[in-house]
C-alpha positions as CSV (number, residue, x, y, z in Angstrom):
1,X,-63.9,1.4,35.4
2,X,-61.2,-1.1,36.1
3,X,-58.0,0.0,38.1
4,X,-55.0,-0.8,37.2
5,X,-52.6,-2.3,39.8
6,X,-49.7,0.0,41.0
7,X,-46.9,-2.2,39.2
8,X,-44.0,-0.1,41.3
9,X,-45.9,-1.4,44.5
10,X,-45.9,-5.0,43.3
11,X,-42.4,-4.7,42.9
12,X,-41.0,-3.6,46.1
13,X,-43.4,-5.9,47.5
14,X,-42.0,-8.6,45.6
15,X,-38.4,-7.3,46.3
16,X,-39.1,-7.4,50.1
17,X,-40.3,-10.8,49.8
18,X,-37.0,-11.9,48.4
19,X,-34.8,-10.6,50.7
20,X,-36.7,-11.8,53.9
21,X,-36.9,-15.0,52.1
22,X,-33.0,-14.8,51.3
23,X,-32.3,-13.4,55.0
24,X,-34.2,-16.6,56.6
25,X,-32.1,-19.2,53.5
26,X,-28.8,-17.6,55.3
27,X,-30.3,-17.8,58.9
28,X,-31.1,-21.3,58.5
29,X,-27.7,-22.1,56.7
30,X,-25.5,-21.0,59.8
31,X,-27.9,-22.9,62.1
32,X,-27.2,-26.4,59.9
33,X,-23.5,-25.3,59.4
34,X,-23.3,-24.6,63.4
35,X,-25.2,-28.0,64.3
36,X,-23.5,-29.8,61.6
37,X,-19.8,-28.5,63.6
38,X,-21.6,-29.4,66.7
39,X,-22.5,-33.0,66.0
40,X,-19.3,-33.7,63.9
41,X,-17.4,-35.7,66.2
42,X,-13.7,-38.2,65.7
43,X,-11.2,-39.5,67.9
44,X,-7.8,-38.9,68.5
45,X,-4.9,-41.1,70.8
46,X,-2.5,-39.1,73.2
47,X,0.2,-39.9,74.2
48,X,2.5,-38.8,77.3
49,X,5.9,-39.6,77.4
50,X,8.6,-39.2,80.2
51,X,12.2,-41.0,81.4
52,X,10.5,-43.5,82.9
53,X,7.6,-44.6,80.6
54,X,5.0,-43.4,78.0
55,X,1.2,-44.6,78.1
56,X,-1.6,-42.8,76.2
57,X,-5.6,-42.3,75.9
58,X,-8.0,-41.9,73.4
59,X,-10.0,-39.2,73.2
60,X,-13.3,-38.6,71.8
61,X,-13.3,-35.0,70.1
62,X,-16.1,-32.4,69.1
63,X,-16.5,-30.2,67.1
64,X,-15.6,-27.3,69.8
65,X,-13.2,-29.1,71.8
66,X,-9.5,-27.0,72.0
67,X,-6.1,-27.8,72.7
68,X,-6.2,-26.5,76.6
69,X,-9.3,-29.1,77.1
70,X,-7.1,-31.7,76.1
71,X,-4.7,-30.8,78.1
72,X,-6.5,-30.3,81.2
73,X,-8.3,-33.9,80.6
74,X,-4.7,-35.5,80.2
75,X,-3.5,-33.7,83.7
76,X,-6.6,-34.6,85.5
77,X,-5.3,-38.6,83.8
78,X,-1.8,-38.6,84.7
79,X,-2.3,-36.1,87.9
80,X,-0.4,-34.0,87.2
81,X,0.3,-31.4,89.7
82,X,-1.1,-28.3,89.5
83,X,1.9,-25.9,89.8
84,X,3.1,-28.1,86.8
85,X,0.3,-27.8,84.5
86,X,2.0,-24.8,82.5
87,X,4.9,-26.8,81.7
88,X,3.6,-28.8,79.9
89,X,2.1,-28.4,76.4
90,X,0.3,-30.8,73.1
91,X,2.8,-31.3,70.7
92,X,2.1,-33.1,67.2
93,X,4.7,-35.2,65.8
94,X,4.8,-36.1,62.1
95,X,7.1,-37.3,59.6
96,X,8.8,-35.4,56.8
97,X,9.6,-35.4,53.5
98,X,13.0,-37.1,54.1
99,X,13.0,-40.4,55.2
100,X,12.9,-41.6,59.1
101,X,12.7,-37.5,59.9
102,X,10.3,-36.4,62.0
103,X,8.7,-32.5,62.6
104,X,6.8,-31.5,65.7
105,X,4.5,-28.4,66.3
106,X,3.6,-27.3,69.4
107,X,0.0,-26.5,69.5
108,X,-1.5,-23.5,71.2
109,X,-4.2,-23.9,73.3
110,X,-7.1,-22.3,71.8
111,X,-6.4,-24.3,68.5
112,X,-9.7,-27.0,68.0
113,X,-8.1,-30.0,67.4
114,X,-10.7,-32.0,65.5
115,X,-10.1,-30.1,62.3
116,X,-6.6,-30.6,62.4
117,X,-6.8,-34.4,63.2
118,X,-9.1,-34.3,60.0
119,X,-6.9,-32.3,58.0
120,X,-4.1,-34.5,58.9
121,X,-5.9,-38.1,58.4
122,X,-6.5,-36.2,54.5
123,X,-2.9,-35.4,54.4
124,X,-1.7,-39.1,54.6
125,X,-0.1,-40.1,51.5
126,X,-2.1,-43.1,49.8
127,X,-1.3,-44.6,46.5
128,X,-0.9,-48.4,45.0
129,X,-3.7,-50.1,42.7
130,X,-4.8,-53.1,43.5
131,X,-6.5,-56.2,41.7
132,X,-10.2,-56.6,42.1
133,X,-10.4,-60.6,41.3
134,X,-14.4,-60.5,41.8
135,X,-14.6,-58.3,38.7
136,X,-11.7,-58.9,36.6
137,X,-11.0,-54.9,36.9
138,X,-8.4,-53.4,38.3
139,X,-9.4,-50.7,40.7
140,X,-7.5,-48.3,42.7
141,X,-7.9,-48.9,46.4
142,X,-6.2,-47.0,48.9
143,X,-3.0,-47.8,50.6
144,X,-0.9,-45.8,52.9
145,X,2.7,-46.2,53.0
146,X,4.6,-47.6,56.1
147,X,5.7,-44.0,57.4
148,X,5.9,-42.8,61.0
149,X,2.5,-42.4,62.5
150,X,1.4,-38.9,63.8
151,X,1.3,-38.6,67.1
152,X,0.0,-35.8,69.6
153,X,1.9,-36.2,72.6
154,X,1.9,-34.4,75.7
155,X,5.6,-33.3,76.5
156,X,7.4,-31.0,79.4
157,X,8.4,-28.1,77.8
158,X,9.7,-25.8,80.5
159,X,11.8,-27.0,83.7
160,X,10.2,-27.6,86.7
161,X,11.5,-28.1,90.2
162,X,10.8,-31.7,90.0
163,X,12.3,-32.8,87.0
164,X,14.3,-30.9,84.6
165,X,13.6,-32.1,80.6
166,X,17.5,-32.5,80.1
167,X,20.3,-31.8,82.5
168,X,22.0,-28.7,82.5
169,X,25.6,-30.3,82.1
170,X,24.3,-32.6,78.6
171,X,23.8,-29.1,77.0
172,X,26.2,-27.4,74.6
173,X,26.6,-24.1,75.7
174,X,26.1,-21.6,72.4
175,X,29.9,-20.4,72.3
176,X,31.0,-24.8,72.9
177,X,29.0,-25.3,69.6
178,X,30.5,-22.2,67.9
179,X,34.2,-23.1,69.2
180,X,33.4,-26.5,67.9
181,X,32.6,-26.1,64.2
182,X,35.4,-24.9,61.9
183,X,33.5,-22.7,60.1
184,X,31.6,-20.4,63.2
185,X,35.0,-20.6,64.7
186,X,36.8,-18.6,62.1
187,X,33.5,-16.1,62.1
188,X,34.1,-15.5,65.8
189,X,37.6,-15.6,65.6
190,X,38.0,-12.7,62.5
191,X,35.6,-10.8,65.0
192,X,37.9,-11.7,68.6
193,X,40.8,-10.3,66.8
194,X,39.1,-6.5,65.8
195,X,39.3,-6.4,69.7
196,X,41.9,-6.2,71.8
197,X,40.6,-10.2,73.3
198,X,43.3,-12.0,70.7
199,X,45.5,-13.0,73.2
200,X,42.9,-14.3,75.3
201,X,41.2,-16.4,72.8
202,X,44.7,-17.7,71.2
203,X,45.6,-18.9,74.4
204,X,42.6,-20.5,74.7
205,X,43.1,-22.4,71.2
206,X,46.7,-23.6,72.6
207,X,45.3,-25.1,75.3
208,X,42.7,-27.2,73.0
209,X,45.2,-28.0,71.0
210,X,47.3,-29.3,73.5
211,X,44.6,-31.0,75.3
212,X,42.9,-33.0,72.2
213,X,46.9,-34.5,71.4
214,X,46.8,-35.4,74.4
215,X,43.4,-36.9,74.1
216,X,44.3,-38.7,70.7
217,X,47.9,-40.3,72.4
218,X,45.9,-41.6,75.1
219,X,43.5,-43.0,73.4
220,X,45.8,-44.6,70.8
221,X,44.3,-43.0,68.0
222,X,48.0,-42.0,66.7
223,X,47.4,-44.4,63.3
224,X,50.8,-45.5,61.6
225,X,49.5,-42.6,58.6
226,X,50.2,-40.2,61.1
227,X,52.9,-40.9,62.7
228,X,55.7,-38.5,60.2
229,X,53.5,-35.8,62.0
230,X,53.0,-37.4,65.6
231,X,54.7,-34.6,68.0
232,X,57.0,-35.8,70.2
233,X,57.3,-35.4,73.8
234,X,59.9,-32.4,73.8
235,X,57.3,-30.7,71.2
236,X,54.4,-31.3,73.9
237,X,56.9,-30.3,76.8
238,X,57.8,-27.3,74.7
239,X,54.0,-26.3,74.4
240,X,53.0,-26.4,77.7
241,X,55.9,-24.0,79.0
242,X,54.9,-21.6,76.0
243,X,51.0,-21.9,77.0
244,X,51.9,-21.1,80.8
245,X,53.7,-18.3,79.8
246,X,51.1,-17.0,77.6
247,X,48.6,-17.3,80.7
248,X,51.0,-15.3,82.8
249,X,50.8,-12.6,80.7
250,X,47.2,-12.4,80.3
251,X,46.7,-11.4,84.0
252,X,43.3,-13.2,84.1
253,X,44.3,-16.0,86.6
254,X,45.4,-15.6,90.3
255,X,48.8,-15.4,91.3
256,X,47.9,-18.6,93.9
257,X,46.8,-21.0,90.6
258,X,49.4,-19.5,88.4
259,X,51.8,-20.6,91.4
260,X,50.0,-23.9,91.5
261,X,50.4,-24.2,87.6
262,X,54.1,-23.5,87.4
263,X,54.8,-26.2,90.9
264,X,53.0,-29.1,88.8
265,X,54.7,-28.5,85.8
266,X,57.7,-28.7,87.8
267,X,57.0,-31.7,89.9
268,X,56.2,-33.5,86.4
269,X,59.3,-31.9,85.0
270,X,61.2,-33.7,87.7
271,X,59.1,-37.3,87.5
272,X,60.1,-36.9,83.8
273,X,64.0,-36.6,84.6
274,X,63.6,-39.1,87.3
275,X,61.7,-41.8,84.9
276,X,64.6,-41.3,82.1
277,X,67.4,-42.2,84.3
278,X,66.1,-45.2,85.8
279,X,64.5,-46.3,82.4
280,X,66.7,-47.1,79.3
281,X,64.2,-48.6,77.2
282,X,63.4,-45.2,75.4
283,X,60.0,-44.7,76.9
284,X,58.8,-41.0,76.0
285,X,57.3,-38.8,79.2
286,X,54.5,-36.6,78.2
287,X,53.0,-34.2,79.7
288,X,49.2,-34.9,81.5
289,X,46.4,-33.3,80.1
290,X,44.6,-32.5,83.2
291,X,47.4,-29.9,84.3
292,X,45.6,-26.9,82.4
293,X,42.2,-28.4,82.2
294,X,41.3,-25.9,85.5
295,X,42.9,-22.8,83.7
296,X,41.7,-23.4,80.3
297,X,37.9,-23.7,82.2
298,X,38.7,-20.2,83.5
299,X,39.7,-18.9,80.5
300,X,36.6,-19.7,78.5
301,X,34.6,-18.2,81.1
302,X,36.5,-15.0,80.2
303,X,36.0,-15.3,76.8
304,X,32.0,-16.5,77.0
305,X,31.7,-13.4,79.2
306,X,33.5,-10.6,77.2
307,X,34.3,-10.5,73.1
308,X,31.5,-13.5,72.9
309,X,29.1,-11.1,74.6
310,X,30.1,-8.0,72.5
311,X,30.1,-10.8,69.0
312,X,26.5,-11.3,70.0
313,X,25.7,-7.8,70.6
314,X,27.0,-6.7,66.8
315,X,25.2,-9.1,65.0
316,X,26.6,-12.3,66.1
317,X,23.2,-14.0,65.9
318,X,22.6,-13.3,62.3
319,X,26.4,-13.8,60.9
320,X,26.3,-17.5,63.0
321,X,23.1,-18.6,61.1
322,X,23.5,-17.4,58.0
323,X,26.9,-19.4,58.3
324,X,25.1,-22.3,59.4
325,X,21.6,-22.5,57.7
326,X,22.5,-20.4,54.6
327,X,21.5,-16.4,53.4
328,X,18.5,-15.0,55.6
329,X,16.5,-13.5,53.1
């Protein structure tokens, strides 16, 4: 008699079969996929840029190369010194949304380069159709728009011994930039006068007020618009004695500067007197700005040092940029 086959055996063998055969169609997937990141190769320039000039190299990239073999090929280039090597980093440059702005990104180092050279080149905008005269069609060819080129450039990004990136001295300090903006300076100022610094930050606003009318008298800048308002040399006079008293009072500056600040007032007190009796043509004294320029100096110090400090402490951060950049969700 015939037997009949065991239809549960052909199954699982058939089952069996599928899944080796699926497991070998995956296998040989990742080995294409790996070979075809392997093999997939472009080419990117980079550039390095200092105060004294800029040059740059192309660089053929793979599919595996990173950010930190860039890097190292560039240093090896440029010879870099060794102890430097940290200091500098890659940084891509690209242009914005908003015309003749540029963005940068500094890349990390284990970032692989090639796909984002890729995935930029895709990003440039292209647009415009063209005329195909051969065909009498029109087809659309693509044309990129005259934008800033990105760039990867190879920047110092820390200080080093050799070379600092910017000079200490061109830098705002933080509280400069505050004091400077009419906004941030009522924001530190509500908070300076919570404390019992008030005194010491009004003095300190006298003495900028005293020393940008001097500033804008002797640089002319006194228009004929403002001249109902112009102060006159009495009214700066006048000032200065009231800001040297308010410094005496504060008890922030040694008795041998505050001695020194009191003599040249008095010495150009005198030169004043002197000038109006053997001048009768009406010429006005004022006072020169660089005789509280070294005591104002000190007393920002103070301030930078104590209620800025304590601001910063109690939120200053936060309040400063959500006055300067808008709510922080």
């Amino acid at each position: 008699p015939l037997r009949r086959p065991n239809s549960t055996q052909s199954l699982m063998q058939t089952a069996a079969f599928e899944r080796k055969r699926s497991a070998g169609g995956a296998a040989a997937m990742m080995r294409a996929a790996k070979a075809a990141t392997e093999e997939r190769t472009g080419f990117a320039r980079i550039y390095f840029e200092n105060k004294s000039f800029t040059s740059s190299t192309v660089f053929k990239l793979l599919g595996n190369t990173t950010v930190l073999d860039v890097r190292k090929s560039m240093a090896t280039k440029i010879k870099i010194p060794l102890a430097d090597f940290n200091n500098y980093a890659i940084v891509v440059v690209f242009p914005t949304d908003n015309a003749g702005s540029l963005s940068a990104r500094t890349l990390r180092d284990e970032e692989l380069i090639l796909p984002l050279v890729e995935r930029l080149n895709r990003a440039r905008p292209a647009s415009a159709a063209e005329a195909d005269d051969t065909i009498g069609t029109v087809r659309t060819k693509p044309k990129h728009r005259s934008r800033p080129p990105v760039k990867f450039v190879l920047k110092a990004v820390t200080r080093s011994e050799q070379e600092a990136y910017a000079p200490p001295m061109t830098e705002p300090s933080l509280l400069e930039r505050v004091l400077s903006r009419e906004d941030t300076m009522k924001l530190f100022r509500d908070f300076v006068y919570t404390t019992h610094y008030q005194s010491l930050l009004d003095t300190w606003i006298e003495c900028e007020l005293f020393r940008r009318s001097c500033i804008a008298r002797e640089n002319g800048l006194m228009n004929s618009a403002g001249l109902a308002s112009r102060r006159t040399s009495q009214d700066e006079w006048d000032h200065l004695k009231a800001i040297i008293r308010a410094i005496q009072l504060l008890n922030l500056v040694h008795a041998d500067e505050l001695n020194q600040l009191r003599q040249s007032y008095q010495t150009e007190q005198s030169n004043r007197r002197l000038s109006m009796a053997l001048n009768n043509d009406g010429r006005e004294e004022y006072p020169r700005m660089d005789l509280i320029v070294p005591v104002q100096r000190k007393l920002f110090k103070a301030i930078e040092v104590g209620p800025f400090q304590q601001f910063l402490l109690q939120n200053g951060y936060r309040l400063l940029l959500e006055r300067t950049l808008g709510c922080i969700a």
